[in-house]
C-alpha positions as CSV (number, residue, x, y, z in Angstrom):
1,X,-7.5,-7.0,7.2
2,X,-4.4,-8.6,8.7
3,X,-1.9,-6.1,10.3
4,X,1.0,-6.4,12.5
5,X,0.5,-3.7,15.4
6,X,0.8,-6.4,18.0
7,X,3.9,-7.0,17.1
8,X,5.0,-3.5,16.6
9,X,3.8,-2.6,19.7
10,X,5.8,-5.4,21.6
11,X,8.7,-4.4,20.1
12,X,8.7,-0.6,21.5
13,X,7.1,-2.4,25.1
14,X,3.7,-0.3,24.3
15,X,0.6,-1.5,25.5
16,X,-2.6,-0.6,24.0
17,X,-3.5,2.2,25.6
18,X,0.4,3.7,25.0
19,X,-0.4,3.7,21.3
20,X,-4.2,4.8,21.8
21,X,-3.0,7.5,23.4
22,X,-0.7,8.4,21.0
23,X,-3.1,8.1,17.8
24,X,-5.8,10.0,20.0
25,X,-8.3,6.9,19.8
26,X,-9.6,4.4,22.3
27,X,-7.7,1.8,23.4
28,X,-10.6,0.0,23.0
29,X,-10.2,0.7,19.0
30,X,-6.5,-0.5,18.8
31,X,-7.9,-3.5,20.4
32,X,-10.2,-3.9,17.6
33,X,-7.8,-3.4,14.9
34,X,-5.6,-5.8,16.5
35,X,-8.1,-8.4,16.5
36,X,-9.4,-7.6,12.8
37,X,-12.9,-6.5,14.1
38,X,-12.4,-3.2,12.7
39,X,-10.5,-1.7,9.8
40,X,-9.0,1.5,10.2
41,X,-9.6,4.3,8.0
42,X,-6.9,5.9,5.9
43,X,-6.1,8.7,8.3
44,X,-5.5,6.2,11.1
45,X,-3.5,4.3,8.9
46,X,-1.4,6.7,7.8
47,X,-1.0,7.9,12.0
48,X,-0.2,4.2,12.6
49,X,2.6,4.0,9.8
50,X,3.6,7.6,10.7
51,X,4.3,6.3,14.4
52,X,6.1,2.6,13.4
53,X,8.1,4.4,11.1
54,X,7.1,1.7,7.8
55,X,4.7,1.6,5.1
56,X,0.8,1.4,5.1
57,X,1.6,-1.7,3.2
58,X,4.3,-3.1,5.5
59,X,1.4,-3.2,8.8
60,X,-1.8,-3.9,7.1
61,X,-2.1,-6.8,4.7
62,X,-5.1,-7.7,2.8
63,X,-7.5,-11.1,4.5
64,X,-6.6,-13.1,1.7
65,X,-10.1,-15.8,3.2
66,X,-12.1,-12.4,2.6
């Protein structure tokens, strides 16, 4: 799954461990997520929109080579 919390992050001047703590998860799993090795599940979603302020929809995209 493609998402844009790279960019989202950048924009607030977060680094990965800023948002890990934030969610409560590793930054070792934002890392993840940011490099599509792992999809998060739908509570972690919904903390990630909940925290960027935008839709599920408007971070994640589906992998449209998947």
């Amino acid at each position: 799954m493609k998402n844009r919390i790279k960019v989202l992050r950048a924009e607030r001047d977060w680094s990965q461990a800023d948002l890990a703590d934030r969610l409560g998860v590793s930054r070792q799993t934002i890392n993840a997520i940011e490099t599509e090795k792992y999809d998060p599940s739908l509570p972690l979603a919904f903390k990630i929109a909940d925290i960027f302020q935008q839709r599920i929809e408007d971070i994640f995209m589906p992998d449209q080579n998947a």
